[in-house]
C-alpha positions as CSV (number, residue, x, y, z in Angstrom):
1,X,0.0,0.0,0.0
2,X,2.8,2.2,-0.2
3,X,3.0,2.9,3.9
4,X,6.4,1.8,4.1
5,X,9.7,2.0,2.4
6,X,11.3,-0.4,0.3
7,X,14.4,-2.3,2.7
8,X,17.0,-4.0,1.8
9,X,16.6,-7.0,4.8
10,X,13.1,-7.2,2.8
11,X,11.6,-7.3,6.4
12,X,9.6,-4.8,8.6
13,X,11.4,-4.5,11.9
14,X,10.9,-2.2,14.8
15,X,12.9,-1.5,17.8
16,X,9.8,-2.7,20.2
17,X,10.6,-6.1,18.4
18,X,13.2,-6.9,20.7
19,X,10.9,-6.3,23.7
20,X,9.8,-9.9,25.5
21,X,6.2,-8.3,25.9
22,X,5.9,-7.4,22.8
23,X,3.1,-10.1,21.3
24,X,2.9,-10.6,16.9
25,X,-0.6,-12.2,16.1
26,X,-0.5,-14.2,13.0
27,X,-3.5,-15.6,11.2
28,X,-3.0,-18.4,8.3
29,X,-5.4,-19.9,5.8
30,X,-5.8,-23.7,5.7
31,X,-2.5,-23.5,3.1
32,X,-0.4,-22.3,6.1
33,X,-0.3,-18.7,3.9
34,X,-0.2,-15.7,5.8
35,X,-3.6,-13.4,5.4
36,X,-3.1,-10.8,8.2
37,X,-1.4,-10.4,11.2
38,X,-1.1,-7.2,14.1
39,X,1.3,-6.3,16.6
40,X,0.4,-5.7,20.1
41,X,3.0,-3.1,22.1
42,X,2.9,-2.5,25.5
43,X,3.8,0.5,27.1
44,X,6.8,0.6,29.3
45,X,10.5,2.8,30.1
46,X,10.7,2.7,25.9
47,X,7.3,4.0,25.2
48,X,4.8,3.3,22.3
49,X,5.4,3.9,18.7
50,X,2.2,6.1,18.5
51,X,4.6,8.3,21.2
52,X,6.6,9.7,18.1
53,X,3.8,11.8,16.6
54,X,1.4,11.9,20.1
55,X,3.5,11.9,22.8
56,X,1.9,14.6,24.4
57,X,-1.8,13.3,24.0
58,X,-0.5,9.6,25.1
59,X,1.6,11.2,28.3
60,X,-1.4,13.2,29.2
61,X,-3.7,9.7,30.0
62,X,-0.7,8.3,31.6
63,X,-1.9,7.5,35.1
64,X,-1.3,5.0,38.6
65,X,-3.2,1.7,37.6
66,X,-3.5,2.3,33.8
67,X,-1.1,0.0,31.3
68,X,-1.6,1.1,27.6
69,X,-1.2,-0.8,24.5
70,X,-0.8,0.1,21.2
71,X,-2.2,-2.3,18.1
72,X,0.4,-1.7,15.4
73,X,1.5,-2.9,12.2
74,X,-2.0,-4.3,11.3
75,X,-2.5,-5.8,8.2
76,X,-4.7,-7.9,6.2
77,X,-3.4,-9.2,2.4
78,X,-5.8,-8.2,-0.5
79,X,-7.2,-11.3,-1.3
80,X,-8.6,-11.6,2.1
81,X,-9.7,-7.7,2.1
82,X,-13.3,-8.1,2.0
83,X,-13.0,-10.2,4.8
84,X,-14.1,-7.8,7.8
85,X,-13.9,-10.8,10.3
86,X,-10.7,-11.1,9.9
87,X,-10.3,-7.7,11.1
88,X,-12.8,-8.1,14.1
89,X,-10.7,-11.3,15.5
90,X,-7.1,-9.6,15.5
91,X,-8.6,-6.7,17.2
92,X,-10.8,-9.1,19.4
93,X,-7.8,-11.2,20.2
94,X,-5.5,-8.4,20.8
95,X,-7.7,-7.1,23.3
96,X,-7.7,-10.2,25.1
97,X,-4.5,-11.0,25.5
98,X,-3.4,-7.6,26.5
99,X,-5.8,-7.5,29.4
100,X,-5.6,-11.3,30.4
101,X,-2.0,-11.8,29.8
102,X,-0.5,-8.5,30.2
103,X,-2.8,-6.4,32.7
104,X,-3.5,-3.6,30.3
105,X,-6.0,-1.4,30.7
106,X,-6.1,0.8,27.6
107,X,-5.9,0.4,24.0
108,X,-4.7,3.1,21.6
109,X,-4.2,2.2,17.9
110,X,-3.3,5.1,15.1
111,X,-5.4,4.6,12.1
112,X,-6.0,6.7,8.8
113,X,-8.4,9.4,9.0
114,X,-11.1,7.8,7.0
115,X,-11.2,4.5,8.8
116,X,-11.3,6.5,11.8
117,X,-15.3,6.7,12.2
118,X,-15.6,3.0,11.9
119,X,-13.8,2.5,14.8
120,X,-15.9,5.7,16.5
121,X,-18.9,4.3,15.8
122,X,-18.9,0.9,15.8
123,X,-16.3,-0.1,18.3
124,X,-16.1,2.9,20.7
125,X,-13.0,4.5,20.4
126,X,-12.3,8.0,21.0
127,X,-10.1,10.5,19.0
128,X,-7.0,12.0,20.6
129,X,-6.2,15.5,19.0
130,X,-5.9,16.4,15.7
131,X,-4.4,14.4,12.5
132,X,-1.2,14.7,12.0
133,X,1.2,13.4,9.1
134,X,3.1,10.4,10.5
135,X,6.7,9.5,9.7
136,X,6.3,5.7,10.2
137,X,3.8,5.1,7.6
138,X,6.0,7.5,5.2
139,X,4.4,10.6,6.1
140,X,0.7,9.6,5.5
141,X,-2.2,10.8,7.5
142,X,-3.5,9.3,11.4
143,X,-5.1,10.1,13.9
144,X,-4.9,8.6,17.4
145,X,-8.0,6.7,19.0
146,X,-7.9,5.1,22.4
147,X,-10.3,2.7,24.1
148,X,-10.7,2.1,28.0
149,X,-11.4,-1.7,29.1
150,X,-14.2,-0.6,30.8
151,X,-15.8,0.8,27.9
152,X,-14.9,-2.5,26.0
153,X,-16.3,-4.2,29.1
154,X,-19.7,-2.4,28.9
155,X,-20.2,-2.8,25.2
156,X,-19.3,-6.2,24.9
157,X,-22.3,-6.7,28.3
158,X,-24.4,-4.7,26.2
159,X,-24.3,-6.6,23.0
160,X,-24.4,-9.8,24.5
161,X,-27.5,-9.1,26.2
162,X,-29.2,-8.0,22.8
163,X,-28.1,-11.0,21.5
164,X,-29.8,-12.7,24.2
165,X,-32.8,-10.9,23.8
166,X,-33.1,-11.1,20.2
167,X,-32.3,-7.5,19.5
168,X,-29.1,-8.3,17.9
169,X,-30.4,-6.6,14.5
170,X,-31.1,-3.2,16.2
171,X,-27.6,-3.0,18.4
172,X,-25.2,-1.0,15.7
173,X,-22.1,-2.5,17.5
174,X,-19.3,-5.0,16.4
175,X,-19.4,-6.3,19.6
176,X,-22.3,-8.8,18.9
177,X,-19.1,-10.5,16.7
178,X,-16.8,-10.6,19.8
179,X,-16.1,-13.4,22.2
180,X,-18.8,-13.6,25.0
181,X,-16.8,-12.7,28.1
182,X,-17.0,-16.0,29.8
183,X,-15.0,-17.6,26.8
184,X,-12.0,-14.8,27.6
185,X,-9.8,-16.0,30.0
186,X,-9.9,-19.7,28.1
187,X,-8.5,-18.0,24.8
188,X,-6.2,-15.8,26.4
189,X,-4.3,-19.0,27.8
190,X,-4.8,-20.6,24.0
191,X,-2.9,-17.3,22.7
192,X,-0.5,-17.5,25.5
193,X,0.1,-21.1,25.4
194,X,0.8,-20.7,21.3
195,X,3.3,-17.6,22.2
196,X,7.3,-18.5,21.1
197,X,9.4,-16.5,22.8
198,X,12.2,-14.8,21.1
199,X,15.5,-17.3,21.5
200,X,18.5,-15.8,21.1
201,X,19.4,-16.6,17.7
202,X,16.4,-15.1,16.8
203,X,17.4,-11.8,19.0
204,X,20.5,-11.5,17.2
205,X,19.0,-11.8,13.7
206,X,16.0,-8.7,14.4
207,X,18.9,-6.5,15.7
208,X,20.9,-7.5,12.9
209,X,17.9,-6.3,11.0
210,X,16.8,-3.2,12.9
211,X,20.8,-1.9,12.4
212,X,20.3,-2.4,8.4
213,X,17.4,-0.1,8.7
């Protein structure tokens, strides 16, 4: 799509690559081929990604008891791009694991400005500031949006319970998609359970990479 450069290692690699937290979902069709995948950062000493072009906005919800993530690096191939359940799962997923696994609290995810009102409207994010031009994605347009896990919480109650009643048709949510909320906690030990961590030789090789870059 043109949102990043052409490299010489032929791979995308990013300093928060090397973190241990740092969790790389992967979906495959029944060939074992890669369709789309999303990278889930968690805040720490180092920071986010998003914290290069909204430091300011992501410093300012900093507080005691919150954890952020950041969804980055999502991506869906173009033979699977009118799949939009694809898209609903990584972000589902992601969401899970981050507050099952990791603790977090908050989700933040930079997105072009004209897919920002589907994630407004239908999921519940909320816009941080003003667009800006973002160096990462070669200067294109995004905006920040950020979702609290209560909000997630109280959506995904809400849809559930129209689903229960019937009313799934009149509920203009995505969350009628998600996974109910007692099925949670058994996925996030399936996602955890599937996890590789990085070994060493594998360390070596993305810094290898990232120094290329």
């Amino acid at each position: 799509m043109g949102y990043t450069p052409e490299r010489r290692t032929g791979m995308l690699v990013c300093p928060y690559d090397l973190r241990p937290d740092t969790f790389v979902l992967l979906t495959e069709d029944q060939a074992g081929l890669p369709v789309a995948t999303a990278t889930l950062v968690f805040d720490g000493p180092e920071g986010l990604p998003c914290m290069d072009t909204f430091g300011a906005e992501v410093r300012g919800l900093r507080a005691p008891g919150r954890l952020f993530t950041e969804v980055a690096r999502l991506a869906i191939s173009p033979r699977h791009q009118h799949a939009p359940e694809l898209l609903l799962r990584l972000i589902n997923y992601l969401f899970i694991y981050g507050a099952h696994c990791g603790g977090a609290t908050d989700a933040l995810i930079e997105v072009n400005p004209r897919h920002a009102a589907f994630y407004e409207r239908l999921l519940g994010f909320r816009r941080l500031g003003a667009g800006r031009d973002c160096p990462r994605v070669c200067g294109a347009p995004a905006v920040l949006l950020h979702l609290e896990r209560q909000v997630y919480v109280s959506a995904l109650g809400r849809a559930m319970a129209a689903l229960a009643g019937g009313g799934s048709s009149r509920l203009r949510s995505l969350y009628r998609q998600f996974v109910p909320p007692a099925q949670e906690a058994r996925l996030a030990g399936v996602l955890a359970s599937q996890q590789r961590a990085l070994s060493g030789q594998d360390l070596a090789a993305l810094r290898q990479y990232t120094a290329c870059e």
